[in-house]
N, C-alpha and C positions, 0 to 999 in steps of 0.2 A: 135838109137833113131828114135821113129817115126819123118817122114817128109809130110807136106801138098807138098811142090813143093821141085824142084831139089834145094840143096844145090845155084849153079849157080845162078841160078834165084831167091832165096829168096836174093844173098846179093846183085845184080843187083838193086832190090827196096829199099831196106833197106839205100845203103852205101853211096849213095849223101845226104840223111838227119842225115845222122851218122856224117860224115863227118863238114856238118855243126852244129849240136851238140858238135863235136870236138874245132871247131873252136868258137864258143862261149865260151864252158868253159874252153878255154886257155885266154880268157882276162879276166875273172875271176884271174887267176895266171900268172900274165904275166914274175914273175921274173922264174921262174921254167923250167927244160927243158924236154919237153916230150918224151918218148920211147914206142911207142909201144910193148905189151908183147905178146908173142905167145903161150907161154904154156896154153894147157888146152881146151877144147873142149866145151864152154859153148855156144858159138857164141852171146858174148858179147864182144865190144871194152874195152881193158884191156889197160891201160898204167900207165907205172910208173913214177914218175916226181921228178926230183931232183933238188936241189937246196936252200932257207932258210929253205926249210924244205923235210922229205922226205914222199912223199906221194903217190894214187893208184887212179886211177881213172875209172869207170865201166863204162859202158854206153851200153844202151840193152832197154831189156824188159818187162815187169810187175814183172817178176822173180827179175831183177838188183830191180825192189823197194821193192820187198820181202825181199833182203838181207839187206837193210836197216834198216829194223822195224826187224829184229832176229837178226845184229850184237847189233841196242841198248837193247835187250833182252838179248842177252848173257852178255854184260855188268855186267849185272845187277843182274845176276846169278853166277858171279864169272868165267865165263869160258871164258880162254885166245883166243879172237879175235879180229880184227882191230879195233881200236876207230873211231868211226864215226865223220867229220869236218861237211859235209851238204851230204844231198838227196833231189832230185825235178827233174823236168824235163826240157827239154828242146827240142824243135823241135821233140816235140812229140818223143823224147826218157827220157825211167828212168835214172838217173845216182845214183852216191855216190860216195862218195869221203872218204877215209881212210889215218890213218897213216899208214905208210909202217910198219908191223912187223919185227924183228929179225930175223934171219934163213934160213935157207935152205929148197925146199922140199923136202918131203920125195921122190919121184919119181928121185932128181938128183943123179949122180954118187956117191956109196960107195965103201970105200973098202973088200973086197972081207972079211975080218974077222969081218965086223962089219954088214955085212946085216942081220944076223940071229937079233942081240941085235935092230937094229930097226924095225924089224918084229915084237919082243916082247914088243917094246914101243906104237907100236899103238895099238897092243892089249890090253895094258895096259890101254894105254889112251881110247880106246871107252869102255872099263868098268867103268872111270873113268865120260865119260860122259854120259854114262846110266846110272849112279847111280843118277846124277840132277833129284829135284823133279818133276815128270809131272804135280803135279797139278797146278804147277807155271807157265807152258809154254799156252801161248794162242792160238800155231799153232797146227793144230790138222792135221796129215797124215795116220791117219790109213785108213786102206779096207775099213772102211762104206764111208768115202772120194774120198778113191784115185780108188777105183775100178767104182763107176759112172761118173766121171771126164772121164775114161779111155773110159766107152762106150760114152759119149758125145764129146771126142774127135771124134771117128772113124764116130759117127752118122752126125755130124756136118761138117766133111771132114777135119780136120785139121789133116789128118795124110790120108797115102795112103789107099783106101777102100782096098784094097785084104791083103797090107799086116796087115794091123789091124785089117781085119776080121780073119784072121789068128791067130794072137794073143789076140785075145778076146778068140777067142774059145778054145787056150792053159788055157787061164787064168781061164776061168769059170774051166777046166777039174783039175787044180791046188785047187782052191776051194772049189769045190766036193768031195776031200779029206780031209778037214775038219783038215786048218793047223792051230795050238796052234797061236793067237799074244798076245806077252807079249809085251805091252804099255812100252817105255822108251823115252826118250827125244835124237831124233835120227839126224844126222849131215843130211841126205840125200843123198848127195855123197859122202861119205866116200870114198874119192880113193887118191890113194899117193899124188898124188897134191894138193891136196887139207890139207895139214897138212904138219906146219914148224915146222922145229927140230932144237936144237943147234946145230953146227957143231959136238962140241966135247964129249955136256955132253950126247947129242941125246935125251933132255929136249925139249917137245913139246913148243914150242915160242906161237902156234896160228892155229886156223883153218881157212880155208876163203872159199870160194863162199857156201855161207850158204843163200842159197837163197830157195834150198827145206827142211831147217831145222823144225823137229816140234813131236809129240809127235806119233810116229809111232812103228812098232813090232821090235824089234832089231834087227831082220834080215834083214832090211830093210839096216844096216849099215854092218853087217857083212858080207852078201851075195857080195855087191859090192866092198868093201877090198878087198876080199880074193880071186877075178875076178881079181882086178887089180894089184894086188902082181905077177901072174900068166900070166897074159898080156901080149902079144909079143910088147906092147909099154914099156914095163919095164925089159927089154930081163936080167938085173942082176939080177933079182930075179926068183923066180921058185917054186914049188908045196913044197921044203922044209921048205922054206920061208911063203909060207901061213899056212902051217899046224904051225909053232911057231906063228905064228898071232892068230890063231885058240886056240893055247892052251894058249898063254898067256891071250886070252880074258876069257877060260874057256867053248870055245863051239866046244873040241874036244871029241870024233868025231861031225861033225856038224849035223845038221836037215837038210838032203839032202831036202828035200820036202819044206822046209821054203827058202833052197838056190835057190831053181830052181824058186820059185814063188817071190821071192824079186827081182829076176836078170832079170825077165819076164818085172814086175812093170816098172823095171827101162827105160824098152824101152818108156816110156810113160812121159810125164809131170808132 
């Protein structure tokens, strides 16, 4: 992922106002007990809170309020994700606050006979949420969006000049080949983590950080699956495991050319 500054030093500025954001919306819920959660790379404050109730709590950046106004859109749409209690902010960060879903992620430990059948359940399930009407979703992601966003990142310095000069110029050279987008109603990070399963029926419970959700080229979801089925953060799984992902979605063999230009996208915001 592009970075304006060193990992270090962005959470140096950030973590005393996070912090205090923290501490405000714990007397909001004062019976509740908090945990910070680790999983997951969004470099947002995640915690889980238990107690009369069980709840999630986000705290971040324009993205954490993105995920607010697309989990009440998913709602609304039928597609199983957190219910929303409040979103706002505080101390100049976004938060949101969810019920805790059911489930496991898909990225936790299986057993070794059952990894193939939840490869084929997320396949399952992103054709399941491809098929959601686009003309219903207000968030729009496609290349006429996300591809000047990407030069006004790099023009504006919010990401390293060399190496997003770099990756512009992969991106335009992807372009130039002139790749199909077929419009679907896309999660935006579709990666293991992000998708709870029953333990046992392996019955998708829920999707969550649905913050870059919105109506984008379906590779935009399937390129990053099938990256992180393959992932040395997900060392149980492996290139057999993506290609059942691949074929239960129905995009075997895949559109190398859509894979390599979604996967590019993704280094970007």
């Amino acid at each position: 992922m592009l970075t304006a500054a060193p990992v270090a030093t962005i959470e140096a500025m950030t973590q005393p106002s996070r912090d205090a954001a923290v501490s405000r919306l714990r007397h909001r819920y004062p019976a509740h007990e908090w945990e910070p959660v680790t999983l997951g790379m969004s470099g947002a404050g995640v915690y889980r809170l238990s107690g009369p109730s069980r709840l999630h709590v986000k705290i971040g950046d324009g993205e954490v309020a993105a995920e607010g106004e697309r989990l009440a859109w998913l709602a609304k749409a039928g597609v199983p994700a957190p219910e929303v209690i409040e979103t706002g902010e505080v101390e100049g960060h976004a938060f949101v606050v969810t019920v805790t879903l059911p489930g496991r992620p898909a990225s936790d430990p299986w057993p070794q006979g059952r990894r193939l059948a939840v490869a084929g359940v997320l396949g399952g399930f992103a054709r399941e949420l491809h098929a959601v009407a686009v003309e219903g979703c207000p968030f729009d992601r496609r290349l006429a969006v996300r591809v000047p966003r990407a030069r006004a990142d790099v023009a504006a310095g919010r990401a390293d000049p060399e190496d997003g000069a770099r990756l512009l110029a992969e991106l335009h050279a992807l372009l130039a080949a002139g790749p199909v987008e077929e419009p679907v109603v896309c999660h935006g990070d579709f990666c293991l983590p992000n998708v709870l399963l029953e333990a046992d029926s392996l019955a998708v419970t829920g999707i969550i950080d649905v913050g870059r959700l919105g109506v984008a080229d379906r590779y935009t979801d399937v390129a990053v699956m099938a990256r992180s089925i393959v992932s040395d953060l997900n060392p149980q799984f492996g290139p057999a495991h993506a290609e059942a992902f691949l074929r239960a979605y129905g995009a075997h063999p895949p559109d190398a050319l859509r894979i390599e230009l979604y996967r590019l996208l993704d280094e970007f915001p």
